[in-house]
N, CA and C atoms of all chains as a GROMACS GRO file, in nm:
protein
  597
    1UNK      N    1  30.214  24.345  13.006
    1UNK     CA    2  30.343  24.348  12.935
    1UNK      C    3  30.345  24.470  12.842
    2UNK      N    4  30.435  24.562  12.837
    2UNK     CA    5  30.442  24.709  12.794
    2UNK      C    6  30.467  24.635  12.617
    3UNK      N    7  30.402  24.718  12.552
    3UNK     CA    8  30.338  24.691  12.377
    3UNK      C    9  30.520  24.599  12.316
    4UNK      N   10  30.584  24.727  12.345
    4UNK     CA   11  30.716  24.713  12.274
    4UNK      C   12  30.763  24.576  12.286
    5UNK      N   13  30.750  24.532  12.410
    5UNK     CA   14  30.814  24.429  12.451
    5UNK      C   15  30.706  24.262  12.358
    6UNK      N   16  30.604  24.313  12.360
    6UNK     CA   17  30.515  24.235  12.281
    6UNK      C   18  30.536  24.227  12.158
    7UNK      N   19  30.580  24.263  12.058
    7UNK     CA   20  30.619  24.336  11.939
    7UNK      C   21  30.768  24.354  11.963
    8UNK      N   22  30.839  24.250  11.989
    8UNK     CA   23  30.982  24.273  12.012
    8UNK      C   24  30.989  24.096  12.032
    9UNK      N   25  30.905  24.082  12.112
    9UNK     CA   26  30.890  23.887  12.143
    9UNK      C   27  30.793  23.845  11.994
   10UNK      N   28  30.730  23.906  11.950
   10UNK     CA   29  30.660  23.824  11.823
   10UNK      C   30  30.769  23.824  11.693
   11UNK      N   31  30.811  23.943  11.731
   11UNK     CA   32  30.926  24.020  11.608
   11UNK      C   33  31.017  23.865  11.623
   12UNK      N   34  31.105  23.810  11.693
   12UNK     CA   35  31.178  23.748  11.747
   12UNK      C   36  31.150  23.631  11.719
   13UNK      N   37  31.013  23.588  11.758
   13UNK     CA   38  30.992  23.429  11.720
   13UNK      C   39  30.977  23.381  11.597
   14UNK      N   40  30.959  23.514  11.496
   14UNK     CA   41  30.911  23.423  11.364
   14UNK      C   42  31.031  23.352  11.258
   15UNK      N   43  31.167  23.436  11.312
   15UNK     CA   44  31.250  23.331  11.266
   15UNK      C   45  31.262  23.180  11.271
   16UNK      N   46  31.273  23.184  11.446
   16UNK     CA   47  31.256  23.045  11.523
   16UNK      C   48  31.149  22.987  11.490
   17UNK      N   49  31.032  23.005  11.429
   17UNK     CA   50  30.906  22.907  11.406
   17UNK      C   51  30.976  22.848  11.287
   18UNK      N   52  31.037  22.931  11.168
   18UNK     CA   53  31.099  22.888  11.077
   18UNK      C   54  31.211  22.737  11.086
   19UNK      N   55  31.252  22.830  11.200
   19UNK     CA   56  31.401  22.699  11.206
   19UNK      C   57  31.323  22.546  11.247
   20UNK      N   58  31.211  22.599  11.381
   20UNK     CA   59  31.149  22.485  11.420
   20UNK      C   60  31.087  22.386  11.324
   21UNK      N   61  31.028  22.470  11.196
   21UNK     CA   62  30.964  22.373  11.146
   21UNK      C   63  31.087  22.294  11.031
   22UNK      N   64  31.198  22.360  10.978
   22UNK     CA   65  31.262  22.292  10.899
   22UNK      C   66  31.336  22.155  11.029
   23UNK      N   67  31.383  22.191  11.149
   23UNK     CA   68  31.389  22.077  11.225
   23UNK      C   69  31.338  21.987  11.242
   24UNK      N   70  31.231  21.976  11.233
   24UNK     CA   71  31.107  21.877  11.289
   24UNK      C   72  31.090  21.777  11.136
   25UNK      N   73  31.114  21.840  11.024
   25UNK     CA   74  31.136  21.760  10.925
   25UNK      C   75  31.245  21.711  10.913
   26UNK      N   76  31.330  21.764  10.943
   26UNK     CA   77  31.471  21.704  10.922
   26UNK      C   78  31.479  21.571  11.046
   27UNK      N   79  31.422  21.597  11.134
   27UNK     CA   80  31.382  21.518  11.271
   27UNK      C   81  31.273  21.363  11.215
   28UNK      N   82  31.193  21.437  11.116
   28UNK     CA   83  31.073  21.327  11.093
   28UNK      C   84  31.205  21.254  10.972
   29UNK      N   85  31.268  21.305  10.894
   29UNK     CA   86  31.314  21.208  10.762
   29UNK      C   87  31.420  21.128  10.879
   30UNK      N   88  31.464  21.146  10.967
   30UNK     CA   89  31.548  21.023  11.017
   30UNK      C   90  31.481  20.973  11.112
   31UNK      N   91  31.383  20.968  11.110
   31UNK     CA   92  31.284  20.890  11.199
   31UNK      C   93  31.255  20.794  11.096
   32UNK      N   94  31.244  20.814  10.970
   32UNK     CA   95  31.189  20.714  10.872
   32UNK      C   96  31.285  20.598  10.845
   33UNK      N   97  31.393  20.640  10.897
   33UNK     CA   98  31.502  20.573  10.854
   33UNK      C   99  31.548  20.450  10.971
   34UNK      N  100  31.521  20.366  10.953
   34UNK     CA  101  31.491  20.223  11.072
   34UNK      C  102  31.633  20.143  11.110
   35UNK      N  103  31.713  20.184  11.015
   35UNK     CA  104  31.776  20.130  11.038
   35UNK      C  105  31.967  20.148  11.108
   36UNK      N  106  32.072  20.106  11.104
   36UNK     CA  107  32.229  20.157  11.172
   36UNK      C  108  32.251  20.230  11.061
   37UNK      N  109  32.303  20.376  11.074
   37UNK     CA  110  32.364  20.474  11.004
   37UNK      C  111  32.462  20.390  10.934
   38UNK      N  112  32.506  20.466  10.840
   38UNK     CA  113  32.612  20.432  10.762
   38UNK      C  114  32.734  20.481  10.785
   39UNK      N  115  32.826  20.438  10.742
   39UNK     CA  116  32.986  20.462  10.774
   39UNK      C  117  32.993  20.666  10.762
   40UNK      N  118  32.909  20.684  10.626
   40UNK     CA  119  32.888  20.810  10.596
   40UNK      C  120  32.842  20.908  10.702
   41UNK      N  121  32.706  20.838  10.723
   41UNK     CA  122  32.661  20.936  10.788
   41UNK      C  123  32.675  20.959  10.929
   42UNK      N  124  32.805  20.832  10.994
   42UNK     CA  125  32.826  20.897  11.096
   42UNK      C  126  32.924  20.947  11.066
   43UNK      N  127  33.034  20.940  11.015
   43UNK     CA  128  33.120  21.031  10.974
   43UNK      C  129  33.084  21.197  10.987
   44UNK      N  130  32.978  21.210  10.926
   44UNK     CA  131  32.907  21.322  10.918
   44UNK      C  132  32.871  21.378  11.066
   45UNK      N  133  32.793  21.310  11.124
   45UNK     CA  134  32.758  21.336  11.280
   45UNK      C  135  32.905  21.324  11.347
   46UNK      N  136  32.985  21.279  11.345
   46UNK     CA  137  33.099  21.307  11.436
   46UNK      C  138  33.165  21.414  11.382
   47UNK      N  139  33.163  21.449  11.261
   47UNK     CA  140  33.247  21.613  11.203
   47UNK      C  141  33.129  21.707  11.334
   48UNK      N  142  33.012  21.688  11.253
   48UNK     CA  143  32.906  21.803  11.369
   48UNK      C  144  32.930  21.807  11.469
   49UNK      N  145  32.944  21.709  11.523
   49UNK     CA  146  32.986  21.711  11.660
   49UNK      C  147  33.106  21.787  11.732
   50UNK      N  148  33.203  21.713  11.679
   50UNK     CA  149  33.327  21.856  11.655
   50UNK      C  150  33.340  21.932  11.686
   51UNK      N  151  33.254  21.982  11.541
   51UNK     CA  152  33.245  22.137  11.482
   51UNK      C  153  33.164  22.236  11.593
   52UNK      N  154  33.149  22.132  11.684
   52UNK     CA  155  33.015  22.258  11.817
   52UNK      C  156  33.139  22.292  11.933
   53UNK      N  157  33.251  22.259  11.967
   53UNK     CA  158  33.314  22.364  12.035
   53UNK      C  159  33.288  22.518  12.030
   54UNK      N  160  33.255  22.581  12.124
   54UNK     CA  161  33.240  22.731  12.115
   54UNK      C  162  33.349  22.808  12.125
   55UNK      N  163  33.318  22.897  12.000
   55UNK     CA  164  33.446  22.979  11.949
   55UNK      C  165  33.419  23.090  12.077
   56UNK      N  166  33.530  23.135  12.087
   56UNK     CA  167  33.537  23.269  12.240
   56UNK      C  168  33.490  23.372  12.157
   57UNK      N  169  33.458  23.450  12.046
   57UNK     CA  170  33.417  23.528  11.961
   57UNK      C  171  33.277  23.500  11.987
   58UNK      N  172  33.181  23.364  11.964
   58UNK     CA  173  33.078  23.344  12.006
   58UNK      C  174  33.038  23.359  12.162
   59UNK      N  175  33.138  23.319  12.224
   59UNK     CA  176  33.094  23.407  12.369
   59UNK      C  177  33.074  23.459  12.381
   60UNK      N  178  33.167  23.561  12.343
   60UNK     CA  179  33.193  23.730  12.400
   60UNK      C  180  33.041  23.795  12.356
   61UNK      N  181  32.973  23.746  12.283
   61UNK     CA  182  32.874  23.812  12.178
   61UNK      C  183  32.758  23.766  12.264
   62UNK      N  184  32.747  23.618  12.300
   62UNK     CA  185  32.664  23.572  12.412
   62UNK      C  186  32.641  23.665  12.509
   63UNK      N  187  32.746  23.693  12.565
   63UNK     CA  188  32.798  23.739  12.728
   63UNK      C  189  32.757  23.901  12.744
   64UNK      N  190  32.774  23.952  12.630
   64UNK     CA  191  32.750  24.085  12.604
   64UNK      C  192  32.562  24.134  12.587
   65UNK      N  193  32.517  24.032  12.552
   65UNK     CA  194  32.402  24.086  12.521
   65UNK      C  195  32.298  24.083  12.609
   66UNK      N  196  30.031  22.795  11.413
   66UNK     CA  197  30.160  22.774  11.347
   66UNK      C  198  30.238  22.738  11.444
   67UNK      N  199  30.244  22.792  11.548
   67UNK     CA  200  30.369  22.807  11.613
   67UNK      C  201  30.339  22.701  11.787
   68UNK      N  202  30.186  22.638  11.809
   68UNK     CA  203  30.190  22.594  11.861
   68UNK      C  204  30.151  22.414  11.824
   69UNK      N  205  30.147  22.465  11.656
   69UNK     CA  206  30.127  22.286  11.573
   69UNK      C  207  30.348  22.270  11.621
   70UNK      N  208  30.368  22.388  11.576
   70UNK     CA  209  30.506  22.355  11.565
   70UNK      C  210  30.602  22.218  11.687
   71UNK      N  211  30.573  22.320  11.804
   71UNK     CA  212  30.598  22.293  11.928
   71UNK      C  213  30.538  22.109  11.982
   72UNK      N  214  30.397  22.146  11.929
   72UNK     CA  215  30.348  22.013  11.966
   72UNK      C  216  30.413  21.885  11.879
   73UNK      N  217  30.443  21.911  11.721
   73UNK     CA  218  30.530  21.829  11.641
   73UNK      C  219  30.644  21.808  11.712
   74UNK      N  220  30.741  21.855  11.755
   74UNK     CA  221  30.854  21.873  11.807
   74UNK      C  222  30.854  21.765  11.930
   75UNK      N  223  30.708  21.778  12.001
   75UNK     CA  224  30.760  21.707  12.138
   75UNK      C  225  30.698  21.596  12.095
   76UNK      N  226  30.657  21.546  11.991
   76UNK     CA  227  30.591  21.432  11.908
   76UNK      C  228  30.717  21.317  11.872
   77UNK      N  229  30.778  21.427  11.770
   77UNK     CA  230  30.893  21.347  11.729
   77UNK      C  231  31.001  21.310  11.850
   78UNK      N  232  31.013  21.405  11.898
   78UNK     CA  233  31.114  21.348  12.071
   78UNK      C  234  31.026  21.230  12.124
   79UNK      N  235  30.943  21.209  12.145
   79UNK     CA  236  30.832  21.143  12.193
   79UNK      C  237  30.839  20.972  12.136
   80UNK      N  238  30.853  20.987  12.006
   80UNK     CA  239  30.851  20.911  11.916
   80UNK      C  240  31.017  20.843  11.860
   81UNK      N  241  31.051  20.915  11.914
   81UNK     CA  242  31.207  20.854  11.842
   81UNK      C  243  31.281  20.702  11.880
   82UNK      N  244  31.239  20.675  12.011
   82UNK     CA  245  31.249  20.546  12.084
   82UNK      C  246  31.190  20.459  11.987
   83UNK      N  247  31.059  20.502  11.957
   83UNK     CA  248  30.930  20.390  11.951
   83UNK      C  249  30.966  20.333  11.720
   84UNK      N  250  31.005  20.420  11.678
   84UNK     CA  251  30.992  20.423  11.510
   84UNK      C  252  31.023  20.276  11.496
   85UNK      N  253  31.011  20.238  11.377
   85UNK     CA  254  30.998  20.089  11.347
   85UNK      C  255  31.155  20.058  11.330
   86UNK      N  256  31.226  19.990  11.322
   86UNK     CA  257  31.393  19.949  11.315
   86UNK      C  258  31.376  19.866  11.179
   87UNK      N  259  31.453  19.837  11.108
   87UNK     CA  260  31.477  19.754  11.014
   87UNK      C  261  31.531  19.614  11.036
   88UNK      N  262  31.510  19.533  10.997
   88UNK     CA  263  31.552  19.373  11.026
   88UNK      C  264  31.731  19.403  11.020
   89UNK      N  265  31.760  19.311  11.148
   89UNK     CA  266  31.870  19.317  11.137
   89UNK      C  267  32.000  19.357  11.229
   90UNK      N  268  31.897  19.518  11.206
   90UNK     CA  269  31.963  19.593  11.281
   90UNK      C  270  31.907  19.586  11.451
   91UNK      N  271  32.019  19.653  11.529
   91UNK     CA  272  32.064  19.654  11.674
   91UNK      C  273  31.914  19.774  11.673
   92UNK      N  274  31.839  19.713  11.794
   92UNK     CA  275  31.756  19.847  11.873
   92UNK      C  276  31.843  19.924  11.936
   93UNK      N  277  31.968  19.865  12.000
   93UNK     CA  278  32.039  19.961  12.099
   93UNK      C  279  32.132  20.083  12.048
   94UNK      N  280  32.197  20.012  11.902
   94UNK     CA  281  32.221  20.103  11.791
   94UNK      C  282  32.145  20.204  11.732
   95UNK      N  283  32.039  20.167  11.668
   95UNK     CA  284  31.983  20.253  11.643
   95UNK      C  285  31.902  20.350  11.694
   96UNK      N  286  31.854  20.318  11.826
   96UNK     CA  287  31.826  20.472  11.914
   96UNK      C  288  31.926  20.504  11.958
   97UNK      N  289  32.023  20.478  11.974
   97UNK     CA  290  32.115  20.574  12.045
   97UNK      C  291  32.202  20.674  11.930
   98UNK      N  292  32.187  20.594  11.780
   98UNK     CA  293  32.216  20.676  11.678
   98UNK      C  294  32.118  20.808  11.661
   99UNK      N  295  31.944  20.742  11.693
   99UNK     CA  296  31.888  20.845  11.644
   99UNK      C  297  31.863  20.972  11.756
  100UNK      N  298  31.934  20.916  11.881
  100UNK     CA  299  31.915  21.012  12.003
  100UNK      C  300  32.026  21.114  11.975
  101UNK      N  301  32.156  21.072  11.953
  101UNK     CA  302  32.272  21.157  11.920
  101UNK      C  303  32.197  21.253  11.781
  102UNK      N  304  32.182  21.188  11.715
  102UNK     CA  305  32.097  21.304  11.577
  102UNK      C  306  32.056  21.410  11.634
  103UNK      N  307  31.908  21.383  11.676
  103UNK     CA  308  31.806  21.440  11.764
  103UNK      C  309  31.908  21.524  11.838
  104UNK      N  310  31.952  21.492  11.939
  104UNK     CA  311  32.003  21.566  12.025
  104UNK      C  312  32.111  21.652  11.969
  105UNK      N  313  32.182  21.620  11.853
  105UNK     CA  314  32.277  21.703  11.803
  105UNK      C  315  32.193  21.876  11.760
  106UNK      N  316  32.089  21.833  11.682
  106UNK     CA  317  32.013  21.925  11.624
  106UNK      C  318  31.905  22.008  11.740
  107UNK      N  319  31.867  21.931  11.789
  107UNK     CA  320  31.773  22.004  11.915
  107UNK      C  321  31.882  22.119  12.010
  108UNK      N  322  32.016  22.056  12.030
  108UNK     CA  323  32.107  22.170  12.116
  108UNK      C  324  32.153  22.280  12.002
  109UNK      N  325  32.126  22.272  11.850
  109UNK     CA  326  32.182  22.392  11.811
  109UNK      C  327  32.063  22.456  11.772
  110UNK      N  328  31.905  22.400  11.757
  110UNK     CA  329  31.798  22.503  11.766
  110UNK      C  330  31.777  22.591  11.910
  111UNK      N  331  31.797  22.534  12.001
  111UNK     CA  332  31.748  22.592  12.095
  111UNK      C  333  31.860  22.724  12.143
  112UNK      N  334  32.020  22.682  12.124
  112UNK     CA  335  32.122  22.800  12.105
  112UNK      C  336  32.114  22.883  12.022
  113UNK      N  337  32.018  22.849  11.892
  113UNK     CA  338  32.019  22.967  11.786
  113UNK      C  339  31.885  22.995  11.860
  114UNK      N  340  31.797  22.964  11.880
  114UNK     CA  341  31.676  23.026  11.933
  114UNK      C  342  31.683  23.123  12.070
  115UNK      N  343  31.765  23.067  12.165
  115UNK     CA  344  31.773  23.134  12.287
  115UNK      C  345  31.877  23.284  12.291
  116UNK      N  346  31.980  23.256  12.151
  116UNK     CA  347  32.057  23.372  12.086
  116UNK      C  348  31.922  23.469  12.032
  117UNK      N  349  31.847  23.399  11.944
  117UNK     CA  350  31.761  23.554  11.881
  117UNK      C  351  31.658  23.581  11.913
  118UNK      N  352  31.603  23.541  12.039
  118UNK     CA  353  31.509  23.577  12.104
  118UNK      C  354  31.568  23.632  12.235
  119UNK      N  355  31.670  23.627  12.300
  119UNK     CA  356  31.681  23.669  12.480
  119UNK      C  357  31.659  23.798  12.479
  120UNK      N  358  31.673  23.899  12.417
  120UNK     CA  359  31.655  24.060  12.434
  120UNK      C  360  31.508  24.035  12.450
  121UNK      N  361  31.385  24.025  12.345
  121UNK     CA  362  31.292  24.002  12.344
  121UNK      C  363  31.252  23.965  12.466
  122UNK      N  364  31.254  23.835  12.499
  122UNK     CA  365  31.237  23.726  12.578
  122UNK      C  366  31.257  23.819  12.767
  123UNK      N  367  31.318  23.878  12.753
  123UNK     CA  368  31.391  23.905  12.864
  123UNK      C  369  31.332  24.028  12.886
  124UNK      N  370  31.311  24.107  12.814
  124UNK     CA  371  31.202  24.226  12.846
  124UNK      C  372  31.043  24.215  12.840
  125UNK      N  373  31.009  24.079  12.786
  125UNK     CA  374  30.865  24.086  12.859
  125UNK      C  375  30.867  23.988  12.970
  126UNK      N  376  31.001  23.875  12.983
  126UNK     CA  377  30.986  23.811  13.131
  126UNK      C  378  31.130  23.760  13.169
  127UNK      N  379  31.188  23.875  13.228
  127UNK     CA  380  31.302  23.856  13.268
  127UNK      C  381  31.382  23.743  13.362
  128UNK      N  382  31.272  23.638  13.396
  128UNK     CA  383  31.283  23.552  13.491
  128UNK      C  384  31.335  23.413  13.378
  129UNK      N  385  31.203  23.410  13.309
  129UNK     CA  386  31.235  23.319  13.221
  129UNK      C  387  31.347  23.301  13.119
  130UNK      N  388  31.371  23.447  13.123
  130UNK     CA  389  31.499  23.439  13.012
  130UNK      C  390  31.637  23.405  13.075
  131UNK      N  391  31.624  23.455  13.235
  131UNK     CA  392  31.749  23.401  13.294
  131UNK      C  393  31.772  23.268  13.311
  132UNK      N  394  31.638  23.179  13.321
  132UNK     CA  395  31.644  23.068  13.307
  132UNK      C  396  31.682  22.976  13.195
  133UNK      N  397  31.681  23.008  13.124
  133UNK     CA  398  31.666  22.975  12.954
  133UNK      C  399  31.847  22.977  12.938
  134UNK      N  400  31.871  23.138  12.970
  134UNK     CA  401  32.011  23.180  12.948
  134UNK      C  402  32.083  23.054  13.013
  135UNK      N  403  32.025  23.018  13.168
  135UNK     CA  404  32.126  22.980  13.281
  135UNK      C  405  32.178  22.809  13.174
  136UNK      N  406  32.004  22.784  13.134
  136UNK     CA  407  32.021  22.632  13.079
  136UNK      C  408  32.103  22.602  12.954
  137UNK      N  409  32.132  22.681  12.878
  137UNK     CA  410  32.128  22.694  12.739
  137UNK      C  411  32.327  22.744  12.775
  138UNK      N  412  32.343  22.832  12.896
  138UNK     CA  413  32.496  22.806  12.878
  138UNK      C  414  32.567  22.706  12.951
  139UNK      N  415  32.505  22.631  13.005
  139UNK     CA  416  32.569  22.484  13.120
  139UNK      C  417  32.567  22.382  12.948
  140UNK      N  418  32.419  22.403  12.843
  140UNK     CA  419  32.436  22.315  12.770
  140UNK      C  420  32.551  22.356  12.679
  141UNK      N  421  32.580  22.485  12.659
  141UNK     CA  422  32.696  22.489  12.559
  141UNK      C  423  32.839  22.508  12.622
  142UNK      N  424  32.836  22.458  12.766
  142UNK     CA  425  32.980  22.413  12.805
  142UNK      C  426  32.970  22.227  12.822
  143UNK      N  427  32.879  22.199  12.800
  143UNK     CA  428  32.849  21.986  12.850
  143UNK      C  429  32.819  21.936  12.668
  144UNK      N  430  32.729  22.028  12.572
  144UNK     CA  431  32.677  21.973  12.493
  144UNK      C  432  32.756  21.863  12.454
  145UNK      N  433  32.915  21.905  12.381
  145UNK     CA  434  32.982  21.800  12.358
  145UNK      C  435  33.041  21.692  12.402
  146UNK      N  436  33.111  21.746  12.549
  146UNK     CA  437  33.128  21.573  12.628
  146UNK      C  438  33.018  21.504  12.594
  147UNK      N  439  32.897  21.558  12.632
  147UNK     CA  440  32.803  21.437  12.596
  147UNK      C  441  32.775  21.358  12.492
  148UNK      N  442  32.771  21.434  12.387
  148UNK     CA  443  32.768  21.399  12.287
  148UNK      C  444  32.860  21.278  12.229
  149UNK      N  445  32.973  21.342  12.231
  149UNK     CA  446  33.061  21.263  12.245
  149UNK      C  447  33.140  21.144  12.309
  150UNK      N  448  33.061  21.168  12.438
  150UNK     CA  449  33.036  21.040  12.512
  150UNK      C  450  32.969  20.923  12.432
  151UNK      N  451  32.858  20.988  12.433
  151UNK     CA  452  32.749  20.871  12.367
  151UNK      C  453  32.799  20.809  12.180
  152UNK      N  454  32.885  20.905  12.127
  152UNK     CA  455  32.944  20.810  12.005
  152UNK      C  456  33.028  20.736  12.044
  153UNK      N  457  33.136  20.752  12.097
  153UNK     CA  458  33.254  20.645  12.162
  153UNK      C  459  33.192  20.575  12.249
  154UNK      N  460  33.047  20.547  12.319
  154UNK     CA  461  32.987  20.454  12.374
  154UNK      C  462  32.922  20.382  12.272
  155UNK      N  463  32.856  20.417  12.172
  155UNK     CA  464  32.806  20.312  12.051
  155UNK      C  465  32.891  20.276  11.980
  156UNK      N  466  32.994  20.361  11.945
  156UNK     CA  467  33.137  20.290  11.839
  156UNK      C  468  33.181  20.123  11.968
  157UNK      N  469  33.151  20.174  12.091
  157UNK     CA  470  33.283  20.056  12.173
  157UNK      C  471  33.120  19.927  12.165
  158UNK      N  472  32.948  19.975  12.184
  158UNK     CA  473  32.946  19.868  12.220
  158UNK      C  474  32.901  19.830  12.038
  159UNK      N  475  32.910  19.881  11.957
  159UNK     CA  476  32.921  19.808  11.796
  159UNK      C  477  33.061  19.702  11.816
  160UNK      N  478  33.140  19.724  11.846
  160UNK     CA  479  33.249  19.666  11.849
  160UNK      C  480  33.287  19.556  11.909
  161UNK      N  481  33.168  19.573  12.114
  161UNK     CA  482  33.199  19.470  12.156
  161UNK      C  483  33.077  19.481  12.214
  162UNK      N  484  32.984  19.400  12.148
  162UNK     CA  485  32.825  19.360  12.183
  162UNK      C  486  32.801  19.346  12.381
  163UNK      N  487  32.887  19.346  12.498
  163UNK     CA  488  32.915  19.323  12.666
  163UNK      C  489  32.749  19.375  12.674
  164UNK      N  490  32.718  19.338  12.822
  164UNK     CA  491  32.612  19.413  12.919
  164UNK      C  492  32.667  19.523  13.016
  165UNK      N  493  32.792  19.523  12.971
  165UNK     CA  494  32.887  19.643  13.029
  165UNK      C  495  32.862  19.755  12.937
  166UNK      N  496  32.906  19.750  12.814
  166UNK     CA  497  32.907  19.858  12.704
  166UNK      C  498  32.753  19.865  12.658
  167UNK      N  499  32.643  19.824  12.683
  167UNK     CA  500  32.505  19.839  12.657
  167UNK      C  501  32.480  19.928  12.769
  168UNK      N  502  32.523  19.888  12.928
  168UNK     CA  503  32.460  19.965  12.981
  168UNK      C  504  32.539  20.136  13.015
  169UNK      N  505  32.691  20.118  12.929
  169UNK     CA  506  32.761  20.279  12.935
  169UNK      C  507  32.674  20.305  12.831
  170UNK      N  508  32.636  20.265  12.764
  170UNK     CA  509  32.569  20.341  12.594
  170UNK      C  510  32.439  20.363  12.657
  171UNK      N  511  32.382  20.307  12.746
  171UNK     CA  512  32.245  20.314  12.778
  171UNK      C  513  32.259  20.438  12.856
  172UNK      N  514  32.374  20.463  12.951
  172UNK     CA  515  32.363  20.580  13.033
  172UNK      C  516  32.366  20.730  12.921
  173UNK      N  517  32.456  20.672  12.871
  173UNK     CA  518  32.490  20.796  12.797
  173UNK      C  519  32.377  20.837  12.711
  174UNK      N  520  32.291  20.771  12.624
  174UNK     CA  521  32.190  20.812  12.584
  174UNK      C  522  32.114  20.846  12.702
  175UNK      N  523  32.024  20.823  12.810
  175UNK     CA  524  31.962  20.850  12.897
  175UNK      C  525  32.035  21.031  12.910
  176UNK      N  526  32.110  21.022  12.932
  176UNK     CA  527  32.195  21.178  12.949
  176UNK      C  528  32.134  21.281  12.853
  177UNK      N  529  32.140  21.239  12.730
  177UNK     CA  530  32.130  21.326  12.618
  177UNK      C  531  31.942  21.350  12.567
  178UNK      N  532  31.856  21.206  12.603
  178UNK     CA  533  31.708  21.215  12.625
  178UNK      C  534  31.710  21.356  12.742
  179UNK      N  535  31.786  21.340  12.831
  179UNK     CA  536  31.697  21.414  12.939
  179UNK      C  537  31.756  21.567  12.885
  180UNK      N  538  31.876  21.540  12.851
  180UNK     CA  539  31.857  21.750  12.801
  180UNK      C  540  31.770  21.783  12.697
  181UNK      N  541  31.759  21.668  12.595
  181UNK     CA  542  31.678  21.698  12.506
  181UNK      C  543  31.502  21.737  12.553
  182UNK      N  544  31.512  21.688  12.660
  182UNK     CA  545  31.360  21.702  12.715
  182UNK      C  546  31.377  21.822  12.806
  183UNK      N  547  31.498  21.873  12.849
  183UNK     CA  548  31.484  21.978  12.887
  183UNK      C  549  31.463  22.148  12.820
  184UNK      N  550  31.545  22.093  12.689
  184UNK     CA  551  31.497  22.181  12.545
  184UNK      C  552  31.414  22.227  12.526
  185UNK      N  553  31.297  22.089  12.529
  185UNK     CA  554  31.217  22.122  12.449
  185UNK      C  555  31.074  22.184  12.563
  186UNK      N  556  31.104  22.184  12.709
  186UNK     CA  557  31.055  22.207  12.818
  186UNK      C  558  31.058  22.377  12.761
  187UNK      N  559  31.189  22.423  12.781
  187UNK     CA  560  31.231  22.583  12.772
  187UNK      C  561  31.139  22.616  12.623
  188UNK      N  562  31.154  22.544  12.506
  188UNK     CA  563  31.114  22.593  12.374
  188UNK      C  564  31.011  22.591  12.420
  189UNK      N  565  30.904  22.526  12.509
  189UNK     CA  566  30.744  22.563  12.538
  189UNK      C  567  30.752  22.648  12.559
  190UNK      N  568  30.838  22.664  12.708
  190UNK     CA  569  30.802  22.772  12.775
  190UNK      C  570  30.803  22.919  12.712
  191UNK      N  571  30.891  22.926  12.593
  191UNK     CA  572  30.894  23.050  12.524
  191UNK      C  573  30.788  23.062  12.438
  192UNK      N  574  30.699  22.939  12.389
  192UNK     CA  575  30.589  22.949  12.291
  192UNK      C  576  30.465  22.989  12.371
  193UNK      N  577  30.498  22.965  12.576
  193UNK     CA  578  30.378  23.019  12.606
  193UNK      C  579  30.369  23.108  12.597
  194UNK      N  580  30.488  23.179  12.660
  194UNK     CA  581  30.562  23.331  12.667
  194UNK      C  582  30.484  23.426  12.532
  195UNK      N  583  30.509  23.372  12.418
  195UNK     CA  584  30.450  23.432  12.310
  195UNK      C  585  30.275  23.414  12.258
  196UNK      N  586  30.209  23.301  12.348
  196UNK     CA  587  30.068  23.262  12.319
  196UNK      C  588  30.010  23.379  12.386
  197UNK      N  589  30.071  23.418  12.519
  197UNK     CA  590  30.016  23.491  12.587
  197UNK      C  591  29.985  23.671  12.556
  198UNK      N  592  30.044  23.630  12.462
  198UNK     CA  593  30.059  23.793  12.414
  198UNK      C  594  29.937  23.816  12.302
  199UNK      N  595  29.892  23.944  12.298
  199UNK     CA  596  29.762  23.946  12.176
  199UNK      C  597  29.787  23.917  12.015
   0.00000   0.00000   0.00000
């Protein structure tokens, strides 16, 4: 694998190790949680839910790269 | 770091069925609450991940990244039916306890386990992608 490209994939992941690990906690605290969500917090999960339609601005940016 | 990460990750997927429930409450409720979670958050790491890594990704293994790309845009045209499937399947069977509405809620979670396991398949595959390197 030519250097750059090595040093272009490490460059790259260390954000994502970041995100991974704040996930995996955010993943473990509702694991702790045993029991039916609350009125709240699905409220909350159905806004998120929503809110994930993809904007065509986010495409184009996808599609392009 | 980055392969405690990965292994946590397929721990907690692993584990999300099995966590202890609270008295009271519905098993069928509450995994399918905590699968929609899970799965809500697992489809926007792996879209922000497969966004800032594909240049990278794709110039040391251009195979894998098309793969990644191919999976990652079928999930961000389905993520939400599904998703959304599976809440209006736990809102109907909260509402009406049937072996009808257990087993639409059952499908529909089953749906959202298996992309989630397909996620977290691709997120390996990019952590091998990067083990392999010096």
């Amino acid at each position: 694998m030519p250097t750059a490209a090595i040093i272009a994939l490490v460059s790259a992941l260390v954000p994502v190790v970041n995100n991974l690990i704040n996930f995996i906690a955010s993943a473990q605290s509702s694991l702790k949680q045993g029991g039916e969500m609350t009125p709240e917090q699905e409220a909350a999960l159905d806004q998120a839910i929503a809110d994930l339609v993809v904007k065509p601005e986010e495409w184009q940016k996808v599609q392009a790269l | 770091m980055r392969t405690k990460s990965i292994t946590q990750l397929a721990l907690v997927i692993l584990l999300t069925g099995c966590a202890a429930i609270q008295k009271g409450s519905d098993p069928v409720v509450v995994n399918a609450e905590r699968t929609t979670q899970l799965a809500l958050n697992t489809f926007n790491m792996i879209e922000k991940t497969e966004y800032d890594v594909y240049p990278a990704v794709k110039a040391a293994d251009p195979k894998l990244a098309a793969n990644i790309r191919n999976f990652v845009n079928n999930l961000r045209v389905h993520e939400h039916e599904w998703l959304s499937s599976a809440r209006s399947m736990t809102v109907a069977y909260k509402n009406n306890r049937t072996a009808t509405n257990k087993a639409n809620l059952q499908t529909a979670v089953a749906v959202l386990q298996s992309a989630v396991a397909e996620s977290t398949k691709y997120l390996s595959e990019i952590d091998k992608q990067a083990k392999g390197t010096p």
